[in-house]
Each structure stands twice: as structure tokens, then as C-alpha cells.
SEGU-619653 format. One line per 2 residues: number of its first residue (from 1); their letters; for each residue x, y, z of N, C-alpha, C, O. Coordinates in Angstrom, 1 decimal, always signed. Layout:
<recs>
NUM	a	X,Y,Z,X,Y,Z,X,Y,Z,X,Y,Z | ...
</recs>
This chain:
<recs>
1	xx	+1.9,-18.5,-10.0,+1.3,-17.4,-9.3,+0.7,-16.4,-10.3,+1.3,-16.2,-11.3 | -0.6,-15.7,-10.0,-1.4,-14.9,-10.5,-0.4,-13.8,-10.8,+0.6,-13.7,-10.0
3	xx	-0.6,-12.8,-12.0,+0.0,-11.6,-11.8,-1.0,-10.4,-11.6,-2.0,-10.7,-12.3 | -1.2,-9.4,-11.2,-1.8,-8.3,-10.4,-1.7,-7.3,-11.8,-0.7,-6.8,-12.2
5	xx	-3.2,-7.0,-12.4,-2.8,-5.5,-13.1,-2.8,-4.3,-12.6,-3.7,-4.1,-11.8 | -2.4,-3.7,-12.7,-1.8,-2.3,-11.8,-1.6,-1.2,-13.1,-1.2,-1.3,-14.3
7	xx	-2.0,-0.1,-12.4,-1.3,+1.0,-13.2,-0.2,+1.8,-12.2,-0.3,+2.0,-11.0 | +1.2,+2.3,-13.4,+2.3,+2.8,-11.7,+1.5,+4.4,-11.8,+1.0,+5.2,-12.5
9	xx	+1.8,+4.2,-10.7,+1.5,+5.9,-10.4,+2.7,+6.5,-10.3,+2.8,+7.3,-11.2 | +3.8,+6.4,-9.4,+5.2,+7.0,-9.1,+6.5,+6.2,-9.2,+6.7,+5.3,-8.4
11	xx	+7.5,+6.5,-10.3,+8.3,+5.6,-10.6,+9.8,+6.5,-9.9,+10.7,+7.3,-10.3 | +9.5,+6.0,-9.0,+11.5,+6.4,-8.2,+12.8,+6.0,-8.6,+13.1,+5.0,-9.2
13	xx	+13.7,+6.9,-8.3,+15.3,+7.0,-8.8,+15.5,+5.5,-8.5,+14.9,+5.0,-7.6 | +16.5,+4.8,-9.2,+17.3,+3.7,-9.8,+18.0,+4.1,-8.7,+18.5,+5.2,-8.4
15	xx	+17.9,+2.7,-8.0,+19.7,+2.7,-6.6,+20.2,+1.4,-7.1,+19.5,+0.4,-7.4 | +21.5,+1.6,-7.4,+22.4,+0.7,-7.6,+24.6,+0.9,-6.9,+25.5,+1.7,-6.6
17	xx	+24.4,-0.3,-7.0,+26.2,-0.2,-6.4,+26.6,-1.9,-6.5,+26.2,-2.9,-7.0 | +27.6,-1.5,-5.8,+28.3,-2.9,-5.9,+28.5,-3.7,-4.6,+28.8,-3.0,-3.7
19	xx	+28.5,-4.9,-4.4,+28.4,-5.5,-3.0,+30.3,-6.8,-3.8,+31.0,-7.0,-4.8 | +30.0,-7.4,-2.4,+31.0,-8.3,-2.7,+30.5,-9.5,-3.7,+31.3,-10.3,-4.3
21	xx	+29.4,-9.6,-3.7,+29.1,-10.9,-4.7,+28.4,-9.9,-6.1,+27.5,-10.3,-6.8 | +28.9,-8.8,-6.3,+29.1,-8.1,-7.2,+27.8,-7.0,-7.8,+27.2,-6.6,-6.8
23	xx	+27.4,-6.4,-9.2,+27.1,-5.5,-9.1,+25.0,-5.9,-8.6,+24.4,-6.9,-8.7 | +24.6,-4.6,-8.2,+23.2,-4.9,-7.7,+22.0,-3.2,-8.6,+22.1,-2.0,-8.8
25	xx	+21.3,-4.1,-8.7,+20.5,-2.4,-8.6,+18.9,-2.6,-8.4,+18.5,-3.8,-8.2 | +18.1,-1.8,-8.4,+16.6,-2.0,-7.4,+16.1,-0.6,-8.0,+16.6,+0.5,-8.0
27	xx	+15.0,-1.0,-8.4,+14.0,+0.3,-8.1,+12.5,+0.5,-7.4,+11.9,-0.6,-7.7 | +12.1,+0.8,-7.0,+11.0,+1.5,-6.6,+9.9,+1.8,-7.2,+10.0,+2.7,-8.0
29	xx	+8.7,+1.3,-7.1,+7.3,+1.8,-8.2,+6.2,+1.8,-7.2,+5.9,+0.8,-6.5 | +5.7,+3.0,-7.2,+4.1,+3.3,-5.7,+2.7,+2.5,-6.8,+1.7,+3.2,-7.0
31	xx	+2.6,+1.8,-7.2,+1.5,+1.1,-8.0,+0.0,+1.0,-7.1,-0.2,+0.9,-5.9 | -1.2,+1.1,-8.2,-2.4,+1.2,-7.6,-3.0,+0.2,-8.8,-2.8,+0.2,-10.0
33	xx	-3.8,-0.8,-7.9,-4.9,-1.9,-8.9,-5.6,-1.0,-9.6,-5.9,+0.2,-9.4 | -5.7,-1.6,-10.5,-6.4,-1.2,-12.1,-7.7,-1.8,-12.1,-8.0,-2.4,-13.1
35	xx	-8.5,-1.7,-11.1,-10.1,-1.8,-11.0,-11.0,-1.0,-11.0,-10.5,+0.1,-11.4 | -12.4,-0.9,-10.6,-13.4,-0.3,-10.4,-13.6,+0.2,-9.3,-14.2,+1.3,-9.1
37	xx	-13.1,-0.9,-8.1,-13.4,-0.2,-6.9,-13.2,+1.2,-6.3,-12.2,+1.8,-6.7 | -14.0,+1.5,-5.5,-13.7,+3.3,-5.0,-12.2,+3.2,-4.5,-11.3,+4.0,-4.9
39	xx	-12.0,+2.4,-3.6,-10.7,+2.1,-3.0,-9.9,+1.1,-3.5,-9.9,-0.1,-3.2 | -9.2,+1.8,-4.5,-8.1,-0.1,-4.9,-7.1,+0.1,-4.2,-6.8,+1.2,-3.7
41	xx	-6.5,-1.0,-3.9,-5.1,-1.1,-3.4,-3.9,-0.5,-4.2,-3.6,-0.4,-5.4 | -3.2,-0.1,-2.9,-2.1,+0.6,-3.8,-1.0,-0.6,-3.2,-1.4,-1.6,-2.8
43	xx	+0.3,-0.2,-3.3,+1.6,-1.1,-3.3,+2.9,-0.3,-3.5,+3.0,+0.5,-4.4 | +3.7,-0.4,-2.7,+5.3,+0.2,-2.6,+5.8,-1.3,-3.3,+5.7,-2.3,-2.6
45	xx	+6.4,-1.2,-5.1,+6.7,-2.6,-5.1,+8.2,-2.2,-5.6,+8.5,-1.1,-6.2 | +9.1,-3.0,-5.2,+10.7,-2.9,-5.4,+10.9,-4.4,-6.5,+10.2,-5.4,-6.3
47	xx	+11.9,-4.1,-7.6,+12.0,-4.6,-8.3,+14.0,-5.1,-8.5,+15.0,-4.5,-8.0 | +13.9,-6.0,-9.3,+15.5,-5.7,-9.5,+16.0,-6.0,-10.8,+15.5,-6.1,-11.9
49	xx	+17.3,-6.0,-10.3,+17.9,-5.8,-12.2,+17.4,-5.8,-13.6,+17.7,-4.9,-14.4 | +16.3,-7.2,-13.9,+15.8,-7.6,-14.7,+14.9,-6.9,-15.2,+14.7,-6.5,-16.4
51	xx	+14.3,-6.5,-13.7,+12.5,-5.9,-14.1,+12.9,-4.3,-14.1,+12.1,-3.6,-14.6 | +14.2,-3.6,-13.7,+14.8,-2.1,-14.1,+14.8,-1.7,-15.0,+14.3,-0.6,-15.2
53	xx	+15.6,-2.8,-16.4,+15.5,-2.2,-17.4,+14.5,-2.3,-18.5,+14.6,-1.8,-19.6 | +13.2,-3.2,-17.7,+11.9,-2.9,-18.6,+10.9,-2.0,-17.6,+9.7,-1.7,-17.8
55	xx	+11.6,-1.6,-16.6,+10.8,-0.1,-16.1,+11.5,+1.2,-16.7,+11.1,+2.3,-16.4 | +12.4,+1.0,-17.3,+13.4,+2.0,-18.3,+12.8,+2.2,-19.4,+13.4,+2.9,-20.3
57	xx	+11.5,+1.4,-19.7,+10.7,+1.6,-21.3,+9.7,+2.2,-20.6,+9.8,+3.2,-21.3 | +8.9,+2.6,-19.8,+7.7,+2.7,-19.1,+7.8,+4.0,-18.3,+8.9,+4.6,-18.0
59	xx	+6.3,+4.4,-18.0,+6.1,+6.0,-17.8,+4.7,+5.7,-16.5,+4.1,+4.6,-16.3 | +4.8,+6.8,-15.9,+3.5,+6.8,-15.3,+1.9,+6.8,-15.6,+1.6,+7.7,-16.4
61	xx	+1.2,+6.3,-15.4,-0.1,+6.0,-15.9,+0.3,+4.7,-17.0,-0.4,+4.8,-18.0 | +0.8,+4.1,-16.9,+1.2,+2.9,-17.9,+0.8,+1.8,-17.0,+1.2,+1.6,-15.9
63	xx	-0.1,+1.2,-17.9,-0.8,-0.4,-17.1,-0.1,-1.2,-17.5,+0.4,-1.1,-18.6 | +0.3,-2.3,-16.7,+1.3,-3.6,-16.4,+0.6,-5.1,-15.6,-0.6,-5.2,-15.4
65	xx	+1.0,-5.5,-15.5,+0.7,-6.6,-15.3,+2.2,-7.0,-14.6,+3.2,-7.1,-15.2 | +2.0,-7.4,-12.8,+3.4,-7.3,-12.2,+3.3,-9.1,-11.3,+2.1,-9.5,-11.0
67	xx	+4.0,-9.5,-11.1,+3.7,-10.3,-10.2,+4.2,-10.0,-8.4,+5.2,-9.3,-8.3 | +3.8,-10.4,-7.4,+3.8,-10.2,-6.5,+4.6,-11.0,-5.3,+3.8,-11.9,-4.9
69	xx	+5.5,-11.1,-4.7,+6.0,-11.5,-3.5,+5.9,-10.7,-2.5,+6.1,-9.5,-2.7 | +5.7,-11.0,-1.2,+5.4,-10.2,+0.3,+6.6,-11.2,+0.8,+6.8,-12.3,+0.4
71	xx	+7.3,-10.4,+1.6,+8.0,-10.8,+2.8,+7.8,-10.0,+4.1,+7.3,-8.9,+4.3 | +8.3,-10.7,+4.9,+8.6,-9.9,+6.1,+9.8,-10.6,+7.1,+10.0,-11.7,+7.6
73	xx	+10.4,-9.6,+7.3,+11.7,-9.6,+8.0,+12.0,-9.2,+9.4,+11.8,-8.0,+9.8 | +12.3,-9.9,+9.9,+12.5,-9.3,+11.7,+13.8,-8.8,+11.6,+14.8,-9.3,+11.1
75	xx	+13.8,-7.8,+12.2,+15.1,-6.8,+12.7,+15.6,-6.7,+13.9,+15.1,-7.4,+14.8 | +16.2,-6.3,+14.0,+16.6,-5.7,+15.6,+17.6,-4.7,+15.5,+18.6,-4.9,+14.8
77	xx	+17.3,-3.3,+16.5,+18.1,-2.5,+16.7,+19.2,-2.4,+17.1,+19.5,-3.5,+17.5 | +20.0,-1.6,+17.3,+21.4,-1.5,+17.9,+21.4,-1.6,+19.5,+22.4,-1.9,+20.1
79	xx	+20.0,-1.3,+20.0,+19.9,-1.8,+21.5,+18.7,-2.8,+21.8,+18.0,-2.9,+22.8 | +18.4,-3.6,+20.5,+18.2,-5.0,+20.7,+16.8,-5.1,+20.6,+16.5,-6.2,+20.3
81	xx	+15.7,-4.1,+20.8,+14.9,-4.2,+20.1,+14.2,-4.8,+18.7,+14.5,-4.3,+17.6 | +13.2,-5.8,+18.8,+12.9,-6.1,+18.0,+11.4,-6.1,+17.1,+10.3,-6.5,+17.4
83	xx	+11.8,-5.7,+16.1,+10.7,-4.8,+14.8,+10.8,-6.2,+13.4,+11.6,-7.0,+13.0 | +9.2,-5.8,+13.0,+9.2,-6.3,+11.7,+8.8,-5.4,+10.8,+8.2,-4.5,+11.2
85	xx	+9.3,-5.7,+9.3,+9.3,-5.0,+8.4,+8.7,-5.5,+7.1,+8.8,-6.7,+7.0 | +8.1,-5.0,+6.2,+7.7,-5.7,+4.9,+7.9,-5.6,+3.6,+7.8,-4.4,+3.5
87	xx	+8.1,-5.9,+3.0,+8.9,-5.5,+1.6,+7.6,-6.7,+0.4,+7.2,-7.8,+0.5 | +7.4,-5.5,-0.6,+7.1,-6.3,-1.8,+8.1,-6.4,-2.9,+9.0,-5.6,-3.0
89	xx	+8.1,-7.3,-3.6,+8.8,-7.6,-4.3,+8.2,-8.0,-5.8,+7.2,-8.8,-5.9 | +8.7,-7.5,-6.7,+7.9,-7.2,-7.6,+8.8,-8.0,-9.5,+9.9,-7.7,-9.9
91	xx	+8.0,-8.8,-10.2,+8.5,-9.6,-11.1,+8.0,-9.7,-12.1,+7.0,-9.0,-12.2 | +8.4,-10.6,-13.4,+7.8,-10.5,-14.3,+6.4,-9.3,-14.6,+5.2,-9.3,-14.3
93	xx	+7.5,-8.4,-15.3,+6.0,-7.0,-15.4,+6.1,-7.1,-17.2,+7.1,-6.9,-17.8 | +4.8,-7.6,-17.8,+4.2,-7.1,-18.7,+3.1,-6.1,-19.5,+2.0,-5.8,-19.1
95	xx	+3.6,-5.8,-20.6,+2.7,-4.3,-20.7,+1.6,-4.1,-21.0,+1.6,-4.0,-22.2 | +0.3,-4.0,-20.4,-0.8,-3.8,-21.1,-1.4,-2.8,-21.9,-2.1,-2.9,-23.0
97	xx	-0.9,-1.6,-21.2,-1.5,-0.6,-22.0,-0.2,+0.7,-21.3,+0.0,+0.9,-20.1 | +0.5,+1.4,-22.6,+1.3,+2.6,-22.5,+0.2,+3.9,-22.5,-0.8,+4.1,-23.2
99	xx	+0.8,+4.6,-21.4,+0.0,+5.9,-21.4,-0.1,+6.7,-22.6,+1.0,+6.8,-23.1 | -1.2,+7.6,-23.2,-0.8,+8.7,-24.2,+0.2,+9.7,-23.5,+0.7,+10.6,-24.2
101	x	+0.5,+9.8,-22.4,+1.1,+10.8,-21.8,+3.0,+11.0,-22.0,+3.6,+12.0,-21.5
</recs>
């Protein structure tokens, strides 16, 4: 699978804890394609353990190179309604270019 270059724009607080099949952690990056177009795509992309502590080297306006998974998940509420939801999921990120900032 292709990887997507992006620059992050907003890098969000580190959630982490512990589940029964043990410890977990996730972060959050608001990313925008690194093109020409007037309108690039942006991305809510969630990452985990691996890809955390190489977003722990990295700053905003820093170009990467991310790979991309979409899901989507059906829910249902507590009175049974049913919603879908989407989640990107976000991998192998390499660095192209660190910001001067």
C-alpha cells in the first residue's frame, strides 16, 4: 500500500492505560496532503504504540510520509439505535522533511 505525504498540522496529547490484554497507548495527528492543490485533504489520523514514539521526535509543520487505513464501524446506542463511525488509522510514518520551527 502507497504511503500519503502529509504535513501534521496538530499533534494531540498521548492517551494511554492499561486493558486486560495489557498496556495500550494512541495518539492523534489532524494531517493535511502536502500538494499544490487549493484544497488538499486534511485527516484525523490515530496512531499507536509504535508510530507514538516516532511522533515523540516530530513537531508541527514536519513532512512525513504516513500510511493509511479507513475503517468503519457500526455502533449502537444504549436505546438501540444504530450509527456508523470512521476511524483512520495511521502507520509506518517516515520523515521527509523536519520543520525549521
Amino acid at each position: 500500500m502507497e504511503k500519503l505525504q502529509v504535513k501534521i498540522k496538530l499533534i494531540f496529547e498521548k492517551r494511554e492505560g492499561e486493558s486486560q490484554h495489557g498496556k495500550w497507548c494512541y495518539q492523534d495527528l489532524l494531517v493535511v496532503e502536502d500538494t499544490d492543490e487549493r484544497y488538499p485533504n486534511e485527516f484525523l489520523v490515530t496512531v499507536g504504540t509504535k508510530e507514538v514514539e516516532q511522533v515523540a521526535k516530530l513537531k508541527e509543520n514536519d513532512t512525513v510520509k504516513i500510511g493509511l487505513s479507513f475503517f468503519v464501524r457500526e455502533n449502537e446506542t444504549k436505546d438501540g439505535k444504530k450509527f456508523c463511525s470512521q476511524s483512520v488509522t495511521g502507520w509506518g510514518i517516515e520523515v521527509v522533511q523536519l520543520s525549521a520551527f
